[in-house]
N, C-alpha and C positions, 0 to 999 in steps of 0.2 A: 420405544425400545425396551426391552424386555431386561430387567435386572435382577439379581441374584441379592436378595436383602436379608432379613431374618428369617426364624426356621418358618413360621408360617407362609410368606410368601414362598419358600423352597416348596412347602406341601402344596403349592396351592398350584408353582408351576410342574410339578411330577404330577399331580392330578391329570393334568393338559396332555402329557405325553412327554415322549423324549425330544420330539424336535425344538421346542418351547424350551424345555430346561436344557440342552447342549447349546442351543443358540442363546442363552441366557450368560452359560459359560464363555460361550466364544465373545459374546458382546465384552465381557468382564477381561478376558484376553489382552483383547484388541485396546483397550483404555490400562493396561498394564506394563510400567516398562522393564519390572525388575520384579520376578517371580523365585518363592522359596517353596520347596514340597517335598513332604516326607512321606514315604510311599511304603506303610508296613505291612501289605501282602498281596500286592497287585501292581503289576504294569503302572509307570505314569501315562498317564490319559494323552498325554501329548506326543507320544513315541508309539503309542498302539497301534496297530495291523487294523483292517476293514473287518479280518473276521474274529481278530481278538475283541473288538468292538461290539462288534454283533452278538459273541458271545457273550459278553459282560453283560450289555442293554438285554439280552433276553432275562438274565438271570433277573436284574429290575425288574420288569415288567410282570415278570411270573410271579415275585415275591410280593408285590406291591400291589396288583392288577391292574396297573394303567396301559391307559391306553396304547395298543400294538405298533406303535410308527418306529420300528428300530431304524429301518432305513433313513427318516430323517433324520434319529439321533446322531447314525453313523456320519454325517453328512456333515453336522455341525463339530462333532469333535475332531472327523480329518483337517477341515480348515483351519481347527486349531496349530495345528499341525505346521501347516504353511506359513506361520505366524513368525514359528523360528529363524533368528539369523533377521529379520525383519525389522527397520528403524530402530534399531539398536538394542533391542529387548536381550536383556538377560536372564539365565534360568539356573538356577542350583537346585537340582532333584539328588534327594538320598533314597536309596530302595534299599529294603532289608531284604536279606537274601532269599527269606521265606517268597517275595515278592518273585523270583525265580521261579520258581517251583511250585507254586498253586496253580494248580491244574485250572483254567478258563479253556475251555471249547475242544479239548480235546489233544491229544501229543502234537498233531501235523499243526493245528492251531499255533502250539506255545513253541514249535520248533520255529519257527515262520516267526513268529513275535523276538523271539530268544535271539535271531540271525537280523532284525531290525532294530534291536535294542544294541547290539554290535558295533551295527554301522552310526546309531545315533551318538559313538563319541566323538564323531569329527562334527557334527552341525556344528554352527556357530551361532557363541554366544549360548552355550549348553554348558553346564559344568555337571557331570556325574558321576556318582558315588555309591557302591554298594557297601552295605555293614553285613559282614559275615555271622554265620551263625555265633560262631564261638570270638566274637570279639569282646572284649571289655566294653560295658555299660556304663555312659556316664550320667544319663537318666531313666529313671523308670519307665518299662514299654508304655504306649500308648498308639492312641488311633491314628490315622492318617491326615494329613492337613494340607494347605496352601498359605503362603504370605504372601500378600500383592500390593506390591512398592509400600511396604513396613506400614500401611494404611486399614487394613482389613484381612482378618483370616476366615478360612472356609476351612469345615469340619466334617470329617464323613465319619458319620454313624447310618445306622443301619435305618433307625427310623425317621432322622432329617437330616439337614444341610446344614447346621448353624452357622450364623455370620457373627464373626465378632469386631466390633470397632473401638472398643474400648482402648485407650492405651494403656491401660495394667494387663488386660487381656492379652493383648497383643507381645506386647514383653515377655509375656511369657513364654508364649510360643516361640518369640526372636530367641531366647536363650535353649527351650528345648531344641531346636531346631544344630544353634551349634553348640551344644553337647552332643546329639547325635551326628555331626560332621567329624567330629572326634575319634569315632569310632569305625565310622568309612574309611573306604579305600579307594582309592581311583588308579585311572590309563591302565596300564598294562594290568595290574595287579586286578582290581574289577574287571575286566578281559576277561581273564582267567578264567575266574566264578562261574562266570555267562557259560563260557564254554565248557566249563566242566559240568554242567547241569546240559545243554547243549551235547553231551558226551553219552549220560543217562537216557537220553529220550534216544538214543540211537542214530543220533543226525551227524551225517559228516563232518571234519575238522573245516573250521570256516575261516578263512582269511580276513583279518580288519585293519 
């Protein structure tokens, strides 16, 4: 079974393609019961659309030049998907509002993602959270991350995946993580956001 370890094994599975590194993730999923993710300009991965996916996995692919298999990628990360609400997993996702608004695959694309990012505040066992532009900061920005059950964090940078298991490491992140809860907002209030960018791209008032 295929694991997500330090930055080299991450290079080594992007090498292989996307179906090997999302099935890497979805394995890391699946052995997860309590997931934290700060999400500072993209969709989280686990509420994304088929063609939000596809358009993300192309941009990889193009940037990196591995191997073409988006369709398996996409394959692996909707499963992740089905995860949710599942043997008791809980998820606390914070998305910066930037996360809204970055343009992946095109308007119809992010309207279509914008209108499933909606519905995913009633999943269960989902806790979500956007931080507005103009909120007060109670840490310095940074990249986007994963806590998985206070055990190991995943790090998106542009050139690897880093793993970290250290417990000073980790701490770290445990406290970026809620200082950045700090300055989210959620239910109705996050609603809102959604749909006021929802508003801009020209898409009908959506019902949640």
């Amino acid at each position: 079974m295929a694991t997500v370890g330090e930055s080299n094994e991450w290079d080594t599975l992007l090498q292989q393609g996307m179906g090997p590194t999302q099935q890497a993730f979805l394995d890391l999923v699946r052995r997860t019961k309590d997931t934290k993710h700060y999400c500072a300009n993209v969709i989280w991965g686990d509420v994304q659309t088929p063609d939000y996916v596809r358009a993300m996995l192309r941009l990889v692919v193009d940037f990196h030049g591995t191997p073409d298999d988006i369709e398996a990628g996409v394959e692996g990360r909707i499963a992740r998907a089905r995860l949710i609400g599942q043997e008791g997993r809980t998820y606390h996702v914070v998305l910066d509002q930037e996360a809204l608004r970055t343009n992946i695959g095109g308007s119809d694309v992010m309207r279509a993602q914008l209108v499933r990012l909606l519905e995913s505040f009633d999943l269960p066992g989902l806790k979500l959270g956007v931080i507005p532009d103009r909120a007060e900061r109670y840490v310095y920005p940074g990249h986007s991350f994963g806590i998985f059950d206070g055990k190991r964090v995943e790090i998106e940078l542009y050139g690897e995946c880093p793993t970290r298991t250290d417990q000073q490491e980790i701490d770290a992140y445990e406290r970026a993580f809620s200082l950045l809860e700090r300055s989210a907002v959620y239910g109705d209030v996050a609603k809102a956001l959604i749909r006021e960018e929802l508003a801009v791209l020209g898409a009908p008032e959506t019902e949640s």
